[in-house]
GUMIVO-409825 format. One record per residue (C-alpha): residue number from 1; x, y, z; residue in three letters. Coordinates in steps of 0.05 Angstrom, whole numbers. Example, Ala and Ser with C-alpha at 12.3 -4.5 7.8 and 13.67 -1.06 7.14 Angstrom:
# residues 2
> 1,246,-90,156,ALA
> 2,273,-21,143,SER
***
This chain:
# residues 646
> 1,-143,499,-427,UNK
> 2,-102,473,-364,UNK
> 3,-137,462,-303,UNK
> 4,-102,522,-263,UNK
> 5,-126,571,-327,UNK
> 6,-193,539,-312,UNK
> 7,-193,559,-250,UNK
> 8,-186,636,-271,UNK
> 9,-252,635,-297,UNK
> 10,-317,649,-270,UNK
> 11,-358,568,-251,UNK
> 12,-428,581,-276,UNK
> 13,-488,526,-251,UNK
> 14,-551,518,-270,UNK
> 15,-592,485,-224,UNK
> 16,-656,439,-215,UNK
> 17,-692,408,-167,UNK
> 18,-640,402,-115,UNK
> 19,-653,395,-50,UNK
> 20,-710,458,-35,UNK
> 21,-690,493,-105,UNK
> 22,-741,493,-166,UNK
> 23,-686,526,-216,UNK
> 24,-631,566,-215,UNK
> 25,-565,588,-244,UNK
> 26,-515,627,-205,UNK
> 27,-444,655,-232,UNK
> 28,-387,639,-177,UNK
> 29,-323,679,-204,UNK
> 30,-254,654,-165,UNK
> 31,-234,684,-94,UNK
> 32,-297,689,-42,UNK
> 33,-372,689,-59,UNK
> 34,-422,693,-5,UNK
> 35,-480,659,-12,UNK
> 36,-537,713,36,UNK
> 37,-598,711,58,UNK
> 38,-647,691,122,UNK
> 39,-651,618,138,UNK
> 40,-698,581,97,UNK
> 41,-669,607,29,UNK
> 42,-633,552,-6,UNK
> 43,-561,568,4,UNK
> 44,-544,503,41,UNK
> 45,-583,464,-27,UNK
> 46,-544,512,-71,UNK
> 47,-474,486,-37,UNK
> 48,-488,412,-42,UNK
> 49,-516,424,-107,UNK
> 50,-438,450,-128,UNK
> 51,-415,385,-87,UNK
> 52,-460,339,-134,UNK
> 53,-421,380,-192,UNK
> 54,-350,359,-162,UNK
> 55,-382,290,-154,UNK
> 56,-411,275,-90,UNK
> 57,-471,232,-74,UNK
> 58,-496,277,-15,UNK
> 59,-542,312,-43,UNK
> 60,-621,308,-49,UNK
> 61,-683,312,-91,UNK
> 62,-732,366,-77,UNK
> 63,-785,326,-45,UNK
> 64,-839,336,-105,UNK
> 65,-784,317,-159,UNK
> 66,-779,248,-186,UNK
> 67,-701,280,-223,UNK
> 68,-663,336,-224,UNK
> 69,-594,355,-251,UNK
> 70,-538,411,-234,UNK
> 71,-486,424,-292,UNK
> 72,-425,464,-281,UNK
> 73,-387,502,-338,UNK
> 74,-324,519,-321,UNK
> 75,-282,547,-377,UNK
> 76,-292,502,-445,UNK
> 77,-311,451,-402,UNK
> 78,-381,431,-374,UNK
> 79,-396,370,-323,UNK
> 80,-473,350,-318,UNK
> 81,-503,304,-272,UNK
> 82,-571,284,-263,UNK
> 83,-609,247,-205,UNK
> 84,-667,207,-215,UNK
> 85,-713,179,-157,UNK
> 86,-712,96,-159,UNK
> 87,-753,60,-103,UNK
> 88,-734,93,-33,UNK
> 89,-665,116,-65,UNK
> 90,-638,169,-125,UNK
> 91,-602,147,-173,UNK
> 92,-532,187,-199,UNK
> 93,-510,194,-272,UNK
> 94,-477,234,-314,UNK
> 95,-397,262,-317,UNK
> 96,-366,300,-250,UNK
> 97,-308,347,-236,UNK
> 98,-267,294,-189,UNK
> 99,-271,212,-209,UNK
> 100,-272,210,-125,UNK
> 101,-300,254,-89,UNK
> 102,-287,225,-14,UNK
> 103,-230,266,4,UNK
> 104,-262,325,-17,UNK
> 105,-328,306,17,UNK
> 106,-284,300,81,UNK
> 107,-240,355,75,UNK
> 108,-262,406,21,UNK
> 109,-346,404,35,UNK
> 110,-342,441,108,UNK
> 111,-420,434,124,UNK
> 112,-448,441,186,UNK
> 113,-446,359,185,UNK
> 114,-381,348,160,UNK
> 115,-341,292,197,UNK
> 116,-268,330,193,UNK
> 117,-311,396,224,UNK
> 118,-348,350,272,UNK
> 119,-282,310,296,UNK
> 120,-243,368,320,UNK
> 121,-301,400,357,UNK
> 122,-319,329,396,UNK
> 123,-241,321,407,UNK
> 124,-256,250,373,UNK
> 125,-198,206,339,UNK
> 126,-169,261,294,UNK
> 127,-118,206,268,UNK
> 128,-169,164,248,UNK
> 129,-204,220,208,UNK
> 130,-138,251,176,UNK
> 131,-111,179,153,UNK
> 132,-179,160,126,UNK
> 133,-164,172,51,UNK
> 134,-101,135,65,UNK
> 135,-103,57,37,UNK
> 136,-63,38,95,UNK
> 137,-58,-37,80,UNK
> 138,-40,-30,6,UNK
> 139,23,10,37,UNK
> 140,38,-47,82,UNK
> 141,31,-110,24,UNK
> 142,86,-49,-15,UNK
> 143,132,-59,43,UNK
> 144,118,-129,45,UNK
> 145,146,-130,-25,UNK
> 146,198,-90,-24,UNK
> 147,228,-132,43,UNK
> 148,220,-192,-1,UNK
> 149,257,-165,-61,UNK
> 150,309,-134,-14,UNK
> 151,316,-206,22,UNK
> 152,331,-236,-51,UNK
> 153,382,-197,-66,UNK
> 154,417,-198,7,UNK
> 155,411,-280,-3,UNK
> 156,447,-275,-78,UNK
> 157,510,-221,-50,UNK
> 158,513,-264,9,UNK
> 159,518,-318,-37,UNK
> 160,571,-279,-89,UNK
> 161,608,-262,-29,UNK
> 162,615,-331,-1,UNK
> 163,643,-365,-72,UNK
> 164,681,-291,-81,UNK
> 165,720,-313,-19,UNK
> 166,743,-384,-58,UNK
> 167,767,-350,-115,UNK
> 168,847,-348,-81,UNK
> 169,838,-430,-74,UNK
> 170,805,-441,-146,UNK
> 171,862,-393,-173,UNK
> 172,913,-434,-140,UNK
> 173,887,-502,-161,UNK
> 174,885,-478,-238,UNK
> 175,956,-457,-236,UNK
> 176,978,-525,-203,UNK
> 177,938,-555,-258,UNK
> 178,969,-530,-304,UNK
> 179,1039,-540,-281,UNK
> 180,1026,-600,-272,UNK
> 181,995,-621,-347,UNK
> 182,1057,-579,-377,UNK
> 183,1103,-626,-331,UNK
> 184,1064,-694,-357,UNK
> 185,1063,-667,-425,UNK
> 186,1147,-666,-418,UNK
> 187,1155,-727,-393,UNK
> 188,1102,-765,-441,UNK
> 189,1150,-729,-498,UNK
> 190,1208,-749,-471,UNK
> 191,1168,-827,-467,UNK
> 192,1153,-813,-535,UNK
> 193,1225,-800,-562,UNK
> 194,1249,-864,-525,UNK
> 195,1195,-907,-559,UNK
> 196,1210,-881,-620,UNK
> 197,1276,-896,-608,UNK
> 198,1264,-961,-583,UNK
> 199,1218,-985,-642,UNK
> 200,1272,-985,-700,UNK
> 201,1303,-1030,-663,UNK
> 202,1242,-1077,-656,UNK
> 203,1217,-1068,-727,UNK
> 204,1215,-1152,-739,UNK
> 205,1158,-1149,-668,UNK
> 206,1107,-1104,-706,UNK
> 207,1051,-1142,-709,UNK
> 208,1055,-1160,-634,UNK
> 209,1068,-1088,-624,UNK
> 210,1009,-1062,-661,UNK
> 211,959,-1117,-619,UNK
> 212,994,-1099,-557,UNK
> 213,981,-1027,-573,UNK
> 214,922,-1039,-589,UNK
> 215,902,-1069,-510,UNK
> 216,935,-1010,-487,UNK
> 217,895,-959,-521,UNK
> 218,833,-1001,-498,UNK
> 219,865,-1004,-432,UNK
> 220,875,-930,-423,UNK
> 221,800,-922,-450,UNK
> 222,764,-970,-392,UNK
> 223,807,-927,-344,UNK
> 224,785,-857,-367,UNK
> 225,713,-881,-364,UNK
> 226,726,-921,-288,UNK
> 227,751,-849,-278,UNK
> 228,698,-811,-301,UNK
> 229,651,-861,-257,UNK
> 230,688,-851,-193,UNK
> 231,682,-773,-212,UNK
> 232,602,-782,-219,UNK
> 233,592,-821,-155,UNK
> 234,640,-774,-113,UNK
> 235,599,-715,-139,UNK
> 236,530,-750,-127,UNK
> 237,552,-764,-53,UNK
> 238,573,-693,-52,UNK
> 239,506,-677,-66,UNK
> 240,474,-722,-26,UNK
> 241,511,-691,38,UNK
> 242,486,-626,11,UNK
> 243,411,-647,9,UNK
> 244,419,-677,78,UNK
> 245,439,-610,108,UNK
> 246,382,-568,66,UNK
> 247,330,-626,94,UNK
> 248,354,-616,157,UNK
> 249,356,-536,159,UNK
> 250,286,-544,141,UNK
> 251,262,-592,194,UNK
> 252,284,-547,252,UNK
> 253,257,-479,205,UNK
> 254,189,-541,216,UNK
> 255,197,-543,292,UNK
> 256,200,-484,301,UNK
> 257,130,-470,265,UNK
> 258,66,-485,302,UNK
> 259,29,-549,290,UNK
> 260,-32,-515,263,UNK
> 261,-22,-443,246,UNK
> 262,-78,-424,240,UNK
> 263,-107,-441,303,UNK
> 264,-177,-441,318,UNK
> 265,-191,-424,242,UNK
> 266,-268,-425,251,UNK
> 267,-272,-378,307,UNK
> 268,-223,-320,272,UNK
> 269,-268,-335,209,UNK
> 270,-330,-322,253,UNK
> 271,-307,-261,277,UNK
> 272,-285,-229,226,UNK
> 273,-350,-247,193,UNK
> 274,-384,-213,256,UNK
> 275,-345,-149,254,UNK
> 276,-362,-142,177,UNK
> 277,-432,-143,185,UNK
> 278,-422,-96,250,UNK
> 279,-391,-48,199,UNK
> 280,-441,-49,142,UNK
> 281,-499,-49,196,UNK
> 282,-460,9,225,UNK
> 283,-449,37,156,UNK
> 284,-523,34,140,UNK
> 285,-539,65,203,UNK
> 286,-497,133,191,UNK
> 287,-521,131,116,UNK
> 288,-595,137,139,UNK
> 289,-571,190,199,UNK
> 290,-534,226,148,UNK
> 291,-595,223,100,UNK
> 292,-648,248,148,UNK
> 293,-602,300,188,UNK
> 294,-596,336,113,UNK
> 295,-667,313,93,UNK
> 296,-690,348,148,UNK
> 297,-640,407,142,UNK
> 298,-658,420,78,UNK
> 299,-728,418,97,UNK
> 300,-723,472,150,UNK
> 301,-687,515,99,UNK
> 302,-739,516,40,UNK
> 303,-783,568,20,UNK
> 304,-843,523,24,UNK
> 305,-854,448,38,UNK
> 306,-897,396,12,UNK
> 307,-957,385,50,UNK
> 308,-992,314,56,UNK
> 309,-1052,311,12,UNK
> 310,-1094,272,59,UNK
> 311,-1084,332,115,UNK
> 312,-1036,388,100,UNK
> 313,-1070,424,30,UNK
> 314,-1063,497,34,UNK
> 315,-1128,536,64,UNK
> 316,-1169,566,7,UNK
> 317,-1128,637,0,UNK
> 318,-1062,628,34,UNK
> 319,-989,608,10,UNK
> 320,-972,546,31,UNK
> 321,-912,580,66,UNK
> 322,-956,624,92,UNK
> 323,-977,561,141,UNK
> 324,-913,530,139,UNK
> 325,-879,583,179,UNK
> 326,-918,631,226,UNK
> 327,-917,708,237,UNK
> 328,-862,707,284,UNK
> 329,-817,652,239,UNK
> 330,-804,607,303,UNK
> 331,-859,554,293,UNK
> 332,-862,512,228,UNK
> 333,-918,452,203,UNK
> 334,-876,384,225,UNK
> 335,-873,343,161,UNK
> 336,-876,275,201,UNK
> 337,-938,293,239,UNK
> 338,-980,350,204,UNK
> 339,-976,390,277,UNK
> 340,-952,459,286,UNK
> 341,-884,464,332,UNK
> 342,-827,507,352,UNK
> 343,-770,508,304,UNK
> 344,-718,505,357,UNK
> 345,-748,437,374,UNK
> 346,-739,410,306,UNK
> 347,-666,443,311,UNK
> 348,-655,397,373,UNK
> 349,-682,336,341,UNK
> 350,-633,347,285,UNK
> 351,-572,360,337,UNK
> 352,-591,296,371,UNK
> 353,-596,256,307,UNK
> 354,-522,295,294,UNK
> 355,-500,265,358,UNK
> 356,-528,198,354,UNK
> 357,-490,194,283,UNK
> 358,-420,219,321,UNK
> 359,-428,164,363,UNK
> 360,-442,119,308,UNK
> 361,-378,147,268,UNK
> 362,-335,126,333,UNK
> 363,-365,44,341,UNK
> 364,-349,49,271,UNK
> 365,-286,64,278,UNK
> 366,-265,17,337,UNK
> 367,-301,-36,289,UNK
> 368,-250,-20,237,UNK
> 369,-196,-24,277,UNK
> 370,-221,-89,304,UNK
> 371,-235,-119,241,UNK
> 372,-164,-92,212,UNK
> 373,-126,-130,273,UNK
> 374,-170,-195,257,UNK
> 375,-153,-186,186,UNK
> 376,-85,-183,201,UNK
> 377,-83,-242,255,UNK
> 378,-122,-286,200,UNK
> 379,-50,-265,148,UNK
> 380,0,-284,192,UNK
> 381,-31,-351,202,UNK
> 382,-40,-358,128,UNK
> 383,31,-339,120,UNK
> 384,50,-385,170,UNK
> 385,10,-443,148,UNK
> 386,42,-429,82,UNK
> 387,108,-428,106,UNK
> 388,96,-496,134,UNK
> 389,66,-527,77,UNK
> 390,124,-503,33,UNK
> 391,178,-533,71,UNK
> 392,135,-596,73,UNK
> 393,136,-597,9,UNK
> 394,217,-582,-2,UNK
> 395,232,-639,54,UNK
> 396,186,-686,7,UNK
> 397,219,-665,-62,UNK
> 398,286,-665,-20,UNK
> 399,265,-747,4,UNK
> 400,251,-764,-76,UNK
> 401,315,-738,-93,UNK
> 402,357,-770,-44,UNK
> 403,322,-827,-65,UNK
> 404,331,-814,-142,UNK
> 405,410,-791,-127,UNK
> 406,418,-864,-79,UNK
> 407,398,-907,-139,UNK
> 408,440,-877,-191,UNK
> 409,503,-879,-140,UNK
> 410,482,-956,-136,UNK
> 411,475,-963,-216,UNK
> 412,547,-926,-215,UNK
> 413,575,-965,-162,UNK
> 414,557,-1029,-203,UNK
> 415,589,-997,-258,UNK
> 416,654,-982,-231,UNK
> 417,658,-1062,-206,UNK
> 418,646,-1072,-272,UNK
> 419,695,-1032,-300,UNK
> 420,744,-1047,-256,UNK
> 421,741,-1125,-264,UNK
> 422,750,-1097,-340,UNK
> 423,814,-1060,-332,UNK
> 424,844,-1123,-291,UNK
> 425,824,-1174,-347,UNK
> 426,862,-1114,-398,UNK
> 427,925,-1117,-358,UNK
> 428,934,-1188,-356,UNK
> 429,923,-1191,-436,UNK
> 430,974,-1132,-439,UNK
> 431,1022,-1174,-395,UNK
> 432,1016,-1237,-434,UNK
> 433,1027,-1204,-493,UNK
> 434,1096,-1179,-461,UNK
> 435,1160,-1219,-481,UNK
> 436,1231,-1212,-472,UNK
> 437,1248,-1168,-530,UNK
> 438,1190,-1127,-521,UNK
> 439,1192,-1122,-444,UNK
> 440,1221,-1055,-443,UNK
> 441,1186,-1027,-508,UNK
> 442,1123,-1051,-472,UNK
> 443,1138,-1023,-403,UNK
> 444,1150,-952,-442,UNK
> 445,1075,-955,-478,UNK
> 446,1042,-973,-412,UNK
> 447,1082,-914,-377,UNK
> 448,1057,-865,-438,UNK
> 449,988,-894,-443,UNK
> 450,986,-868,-366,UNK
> 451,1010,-810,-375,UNK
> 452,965,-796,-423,UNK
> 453,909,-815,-376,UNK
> 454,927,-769,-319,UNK
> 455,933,-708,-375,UNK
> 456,869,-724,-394,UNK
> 457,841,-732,-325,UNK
> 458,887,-659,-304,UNK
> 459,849,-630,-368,UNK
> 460,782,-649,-343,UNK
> 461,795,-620,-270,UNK
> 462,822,-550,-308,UNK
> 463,758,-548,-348,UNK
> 464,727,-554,-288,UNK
> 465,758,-500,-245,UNK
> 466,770,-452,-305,UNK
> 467,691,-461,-304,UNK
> 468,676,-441,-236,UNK
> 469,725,-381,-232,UNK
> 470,698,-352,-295,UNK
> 471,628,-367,-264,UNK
> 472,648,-329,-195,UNK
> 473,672,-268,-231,UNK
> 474,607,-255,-269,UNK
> 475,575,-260,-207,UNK
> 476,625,-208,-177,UNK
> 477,616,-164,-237,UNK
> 478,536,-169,-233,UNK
> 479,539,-160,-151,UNK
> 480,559,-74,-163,UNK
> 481,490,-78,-206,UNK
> 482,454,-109,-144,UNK
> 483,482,-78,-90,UNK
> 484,450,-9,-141,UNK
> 485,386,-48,-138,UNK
> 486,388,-62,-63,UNK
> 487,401,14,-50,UNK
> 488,349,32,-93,UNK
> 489,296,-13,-52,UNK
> 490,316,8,14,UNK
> 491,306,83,-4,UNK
> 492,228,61,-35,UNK
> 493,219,20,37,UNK
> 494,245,85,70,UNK
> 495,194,118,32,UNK
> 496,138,70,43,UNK
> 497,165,58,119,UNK
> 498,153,130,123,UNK
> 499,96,151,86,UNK
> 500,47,145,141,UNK
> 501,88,184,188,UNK
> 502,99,239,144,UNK
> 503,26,252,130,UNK
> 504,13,250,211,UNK
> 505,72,291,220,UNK
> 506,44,344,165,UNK
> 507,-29,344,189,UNK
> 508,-7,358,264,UNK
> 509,40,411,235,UNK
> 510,-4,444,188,UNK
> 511,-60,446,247,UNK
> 512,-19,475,297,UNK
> 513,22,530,252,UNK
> 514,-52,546,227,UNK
> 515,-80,549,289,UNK
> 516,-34,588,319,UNK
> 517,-34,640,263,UNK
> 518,-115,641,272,UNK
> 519,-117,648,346,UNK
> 520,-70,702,340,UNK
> 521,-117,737,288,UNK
> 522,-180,731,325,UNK
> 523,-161,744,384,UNK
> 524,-193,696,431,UNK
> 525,-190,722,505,UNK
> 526,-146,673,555,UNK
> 527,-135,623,506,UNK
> 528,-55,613,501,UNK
> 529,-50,557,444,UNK
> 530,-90,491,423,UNK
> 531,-47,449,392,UNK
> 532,-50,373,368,UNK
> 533,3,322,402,UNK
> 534,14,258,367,UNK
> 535,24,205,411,UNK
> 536,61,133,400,UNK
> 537,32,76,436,UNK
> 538,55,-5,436,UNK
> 539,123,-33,423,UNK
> 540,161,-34,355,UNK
> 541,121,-93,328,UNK
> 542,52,-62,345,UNK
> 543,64,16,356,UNK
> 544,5,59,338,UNK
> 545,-5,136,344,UNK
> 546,-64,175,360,UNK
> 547,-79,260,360,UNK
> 548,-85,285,431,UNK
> 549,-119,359,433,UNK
> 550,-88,410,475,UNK
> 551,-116,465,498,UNK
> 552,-72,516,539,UNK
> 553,-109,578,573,UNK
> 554,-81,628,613,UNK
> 555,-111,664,679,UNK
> 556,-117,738,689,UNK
> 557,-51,733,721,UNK
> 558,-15,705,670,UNK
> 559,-11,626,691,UNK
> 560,-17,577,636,UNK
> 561,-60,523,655,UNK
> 562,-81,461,613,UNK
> 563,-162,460,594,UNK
> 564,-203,412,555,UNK
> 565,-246,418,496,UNK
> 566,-305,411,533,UNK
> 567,-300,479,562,UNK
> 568,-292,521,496,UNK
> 569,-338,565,474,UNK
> 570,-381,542,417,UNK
> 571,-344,605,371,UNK
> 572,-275,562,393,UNK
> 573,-296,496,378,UNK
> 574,-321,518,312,UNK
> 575,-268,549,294,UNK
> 576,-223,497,318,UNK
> 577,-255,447,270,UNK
> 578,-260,485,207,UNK
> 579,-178,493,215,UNK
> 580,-162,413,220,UNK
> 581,-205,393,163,UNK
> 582,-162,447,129,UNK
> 583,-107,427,147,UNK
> 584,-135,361,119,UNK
> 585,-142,396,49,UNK
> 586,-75,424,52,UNK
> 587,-46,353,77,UNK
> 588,-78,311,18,UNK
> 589,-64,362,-31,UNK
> 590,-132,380,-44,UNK
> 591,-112,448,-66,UNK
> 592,-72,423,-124,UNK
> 593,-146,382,-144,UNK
> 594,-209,408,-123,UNK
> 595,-226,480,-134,UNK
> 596,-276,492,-77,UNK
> 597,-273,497,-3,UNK
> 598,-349,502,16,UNK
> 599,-370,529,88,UNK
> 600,-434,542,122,UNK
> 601,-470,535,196,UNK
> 602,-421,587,224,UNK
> 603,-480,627,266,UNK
> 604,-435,615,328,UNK
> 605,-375,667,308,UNK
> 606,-391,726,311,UNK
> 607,-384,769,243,UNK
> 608,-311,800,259,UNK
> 609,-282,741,271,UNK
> 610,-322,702,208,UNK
> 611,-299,750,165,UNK
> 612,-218,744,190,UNK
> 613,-235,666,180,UNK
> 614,-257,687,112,UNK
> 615,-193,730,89,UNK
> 616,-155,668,116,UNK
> 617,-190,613,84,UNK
> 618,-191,642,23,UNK
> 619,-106,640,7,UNK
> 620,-117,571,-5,UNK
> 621,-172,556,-50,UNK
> 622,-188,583,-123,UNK
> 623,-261,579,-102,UNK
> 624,-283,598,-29,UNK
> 625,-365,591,-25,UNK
> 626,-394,608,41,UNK
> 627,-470,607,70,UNK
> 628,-478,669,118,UNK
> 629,-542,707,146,UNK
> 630,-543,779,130,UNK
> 631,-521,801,206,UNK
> 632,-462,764,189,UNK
> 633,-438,777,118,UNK
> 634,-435,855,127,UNK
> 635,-366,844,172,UNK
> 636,-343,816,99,UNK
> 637,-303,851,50,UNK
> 638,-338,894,-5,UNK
> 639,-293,865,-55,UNK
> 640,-326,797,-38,UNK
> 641,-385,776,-89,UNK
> 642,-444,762,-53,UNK
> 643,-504,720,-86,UNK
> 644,-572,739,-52,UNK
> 645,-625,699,-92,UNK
> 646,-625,624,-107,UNK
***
């Protein structure tokens, strides 16, 4: 069964010992089920119990329990996982819906706590919340790539282009070769014919002939190898000059490096050590807040609490809920102390702790971004130091072989003497062997046996060229296939380049088309539009964006006038935050991978309005689960299913 047919059918969970729940199992068919009842009746355990099911780790124990599970059948399918109580902490096993469940624990999980929800309402760094799922900094090592592969490939056209452009010349030189071998082929013919010629006449000189041959063809042998040594040392200068200009390229690339790159190394390494433990103490800090504000919620909401054995036992004939929660429901036994107090003042000890953890959330994120420029400061330098120690290494392996290239032009240049004292001590055996009646026989050999030499030598340079064109045209043949390449890889930077603004784009988008729609449906009085700008800050090298929240009002006159969050009403700011973390879920494409969007704490709209937030809500999730008091849920739609016992 595919996931969307799973999604027809009805999610069933059976549940135990989650959060103030002994056991239960609920049926929640697709569209909206409404989870009602009085406070203090396990709907807000029931929820996180379905976010353990999709995977998440917030999610308690009841306090008596040492494990508990929740298993979720949805179609053929059924996902079970247990907790078990180790030390101070619970332990999570077992199979879940989602492999991660952050993004849906930001986005799709809508407590009252939930840090999308929360964001919006403060008018804290929205950004920072929507591009939390988003690995940034794997996105920017992409690009890094990608410039890199690009910068290959502009380095090897450039390249193709630049010997493309001597292809005219090298064409040129190979038909003047050739013109020139077929002209010294003709005349060493014509040499040929006269010798031939000339040698019946001679027939009585033979033996001298065949010795004096026999210096020329040694002759013509020392001065194809002088040749070929004058060849190797004029190509091993050429190369010299060529290393010279690459060492030199790289010293000023050198100057224009720092010394020391990296600067005061110890110091960034210090910091960035600092800001990391900043972040996990920070870390820690939420995690506890997080733990106790739901501890504590969950507490409040249970039918009846644990008392301490030492003080709190239940008097002989009453229900321990019976002392937990008075006649008139507002005073409750504190489970820190044992002493009987108002529930609104546990209610604002739990808003405070929600407050201190906001303010947490924000020094964490600063911390981040801290850490994230040290981080990024520390690279550069690392790059740079890099840089520097690779070109000190090409200017040393450039030094060796200039040093390696020097000697063998010495060994050649030795050579060449050598062969050239040869070639002198050849000629003068070839002229003594010269007489009168051979003078002009002679004169002819020595004439062929150079021409000869300079075919072979014209032969060698054809080789040579024939070589380099053939060379050059691959390369101009393979260049279309780059060039292909290169287009490809500036699209995927494009992409890349982009990616980041396109989600911001999107989320401020989707948040102000759905805010507008919902305004317009609930009917706010003398609130024009709230809308999200986003904002680009810094220069090209450094630019940065942020959300900025708008809120536009209007008086009874009709004048428009800007307000700030600070003055909505609580119904506003709730609703304002339950819109951008959807607009979160549509952003990341949550609807295409989690099935749930779960909702509760929404006491502060009134029940019209909940229920027009309800019919909205639910045309983008298979599964819409929402927590509601009784007052509240009867604005809902009949057609709704409605759960009333956990």
């Amino acid at each position: 069964m595919s996931i969307s047919e799973q999604w027809k059918e009805t999610a069933h969970f059976l549940v135990e010992n989650i959060g103030g729940i002994d056991q239960t199992e609920v049926d929640i068919p697709p569209g909206v089920t409404v989870l009602t009842g009085k406070n203090a009746t396990n709907r807000t355990s029931f929820l996180r119990a379905i976010m353990c099911a999709m995977g998440s780790d917030r999610v308690s124990l009841k306090g008596d329990a040492d494990q508990g599970r929740v298993e979720l059948t949805l179609g053929d399918t059924t996902y079970e996982r247990t907790l078990k109580r180790v030390g101070d902490g619970v332990q999570f096993e077992g199979d879940a819906y989602l492999d991660d469940p952050k993004v849906a624990d930001l986005f799709a999980f809508l407590l009252e706590t939930n840090d999308a929800r929360q964001a919006a309402a403060r008018d804290a760094q929205l950004r920072d919340v929507i591009m939390r799922p988003v690995d940034v900094e794997a996105i920017r090592a992409e690009i890094r790539r990608l410039e890199d592969q690009k910068g290959d490939i502009n380095d090897e056209l450039a390249r193709i282009e630049s010997k493309k452009r001597e292809l005219p010349d090298l064409e040129r030189r190979r038909t003047t070769l050739r013109e020139k071998i077929e002209d010294k082929r003709e005349d060493l013919a014509d040499l040929e014919a006269e010798i031939d010629d000339s040698s019946r006449d001679v027939e009585q000189g033979r033996k001298e002939q065949a010795e004096l041959e026999d210096k020329l063809q040694e002759l013509r042998d020392t001065r194809s190898e002088l040749e070929s040594v004058r060849r190797k040392i004029e190509r091993q200068e050429e190369s010299i000059s060529s290393l010279k200009r690459e060492r030199s390229e790289l010293e000023d690339d050198l100057a224009e490096l720092p010394e020391t790159p990296m600067g005061d190394h110890q110091d960034l390494e210090a910091e960035i050590e600092r800001l990391r433990s900043k972040r996990q103490a920070l870390n820690t800090e939420i995690n506890e807040l997080r733990s106790l504000i739901q501890y504590n919620e969950e507490r409040l909401e249970a039918e009846d609490y644990e008392l301490l054995q030492d003080g709190g036992a239940a008097a002989e004939g009453g229900s321990v809920t019976d002392q937990l929660v008075g006649e008139d429901d507002e005073t409750v036994i504190c489970w820190t102390c044992g002493s009987s107090v108002d529930r609104e003042q546990i209610e604002s000890t739990i808003e405070r702790l929600k407050c201190l953890r906001s303010e947490k959330v924000e020094q964490l994120n600063t911390v981040k971004s801290d850490l994230e420029s040290r981080k990024e400061e520390q690279r550069e330098a690392n790059q740079k130091q890099r840089r520097r120690t690779e070109i000190e290494r090409k200017i040393d392996d450039i030094e060796d072989e200039l040093d390696r290239r020097n000697e063998q032009i010495d060994s050649l240049k030795e050579q060449r003497e050598s062969l050239t004292d040869e070639v002198e001590a050849l000629e003068f055996e070839v002229e003594s062997l010269e007489s009168a009646d051979f003078k002009e026989i002679l004169s002819l050999h020595k004439e062929a046996n150079q021409l000869e030499f300079e075919i072979d030598s014209l032969e060698s340079d054809l080789e040579e060229v024939t070589d380099e064109i053939e060379e050059i045209e691959a390369d101009v043949e393979r260049a279309d296939d780059l060039r292909e390449q290169r287009a490809e890889l500036v699209d995927e930077l494009t992409d890349q380049r982009t990616k980041i603004d396109q989600i911001e784009a999107e989320a401020v988008e989707s948040f102000n088309e759905h805010m507008k729609s919902i305004l317009d449906l609930l009917g706010y009085e003398n609130i024009e539009r709230i809308w999200i700008e986003r904002i680009e800050e810094g220069d090209a090298s450094g630019a940065q964006t942020r959300f900025e929240l708008h809120i536009v009002r209007t008086t009874d006159n009709g004048a428009a006038y800007e307000d700030t969050i600070d003055h909505l009403s609580e119904s506003e700011r709730e609703v304002t935050g339950l819109i951008f973390a959807l607009a979160g879920y549509l952003v990341h494409d949550l609807h295409e991978t989690v099935p749930f969007i779960l909702l509760d704490s929404l006491e502060a709209i009134d029940s019209d309005r909940i229920a027009a937030l309800m019919e909205y809500f639910a045309d983008y999730a298979d599964f819409l689960v929402v927590a509601l008091l009784p007052e509240d849920a009867q604005a809902l739609d009949d057609d709704f299913t409605r759960v009333t016992t956990i």
